[in-house]
Steps between C-alpha positions, in 0.01 A plus 500: 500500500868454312716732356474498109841729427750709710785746423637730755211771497165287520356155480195392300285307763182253374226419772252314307429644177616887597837590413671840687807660548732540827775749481761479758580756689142703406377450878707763635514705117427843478430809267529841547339791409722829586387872477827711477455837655147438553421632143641219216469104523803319374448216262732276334548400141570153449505244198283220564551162262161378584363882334629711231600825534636653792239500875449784768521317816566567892817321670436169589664211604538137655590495940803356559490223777411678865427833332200653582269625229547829619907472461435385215319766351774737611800271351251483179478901473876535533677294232251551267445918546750571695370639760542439870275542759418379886244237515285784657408649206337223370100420547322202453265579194341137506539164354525378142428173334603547183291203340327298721421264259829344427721658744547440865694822563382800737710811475482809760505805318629804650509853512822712529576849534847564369651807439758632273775512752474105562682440142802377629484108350616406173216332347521127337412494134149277516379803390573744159454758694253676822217729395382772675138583447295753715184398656335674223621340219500177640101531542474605138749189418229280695216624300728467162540122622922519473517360809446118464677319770283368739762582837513846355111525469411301833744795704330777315170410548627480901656836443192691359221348721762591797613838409280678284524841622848556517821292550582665815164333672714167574757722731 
């Protein structure tokens, strides 16, 4: 095994004749899905280089050294919605590889019920801006196929298989 490249965000590792990719920091990563009054999921607009036009995605993020994924999840949620909340309103939804064919990384995904009166954060600008989109319309979304990122899909489908009947179940 030997490293082939490294910047500060991953590593390109060869064992034999497979070639995969190491992120730092993605051990402890998280991304969050939030429900805002328990009626509208909040999704964030971002530019990505690697794909034109402009993504809907969850918050997600890199664990800083010692920080739990959990903490993390919460840290992610603030800067980039603004929103603030006690760990205890977040749920373990499951875990995420993104591609386990190249990439080493596992991400937790989380739930987390946020309400309106937890806006007190100014928000970083990763994103253009933060979506709201009831559970309605986000199911129609799904079926329309304009959500494409793979964190974003992998909490849904946790989401929908969890809480079908009604957002409140998860209380």
């Amino acid at each position: 095994m030997s490293i082939q490249y490294e910047n500060p965000w991953f590593k390109v590792v060869r064992d034999g004749r497979f070639h995969y990719v190491v992120e730092n920091k993605a051990d402890n990563g998280a991304a969050v899905l939030a429900l805002l009054d328990d009626k509208e999921f909040l999704l964030l607009r971002v530019k990505r280089m690697a794909h034109a036009g402009i993504q809907r995605e969850i918050p997600r993020g890199y664990g800083e050294p010692g920080e739990t994924s959990l903490a993390c999840a919460r840290r992610e949620l603030a800067e980039e919605t603004g929103y603030l909340i006690d760990e205890s309103r977040l749920r373990l939804l499951g875990r995420f590889k993104p591609n386990s064919a190249i990439l080493a990384s596992t991400i937790d995904l989380y739930l987390a019920q946020v309400n309106s009166s937890d806006l007190t954060e100014q928000r970083d600008d990763e994103a253009e801006a933060v979506e709201r989109i009831s559970v309605a319309d986000m199911r129609q979304l799904l079926r329309d196929g304009a959500i494409q990122d793979g964190f974003t899909l992998a909490a849904l489908a946790h989401y929908f298989n969890s809480f079908s009947a009604s957002p409140a179940e998860y209380r």
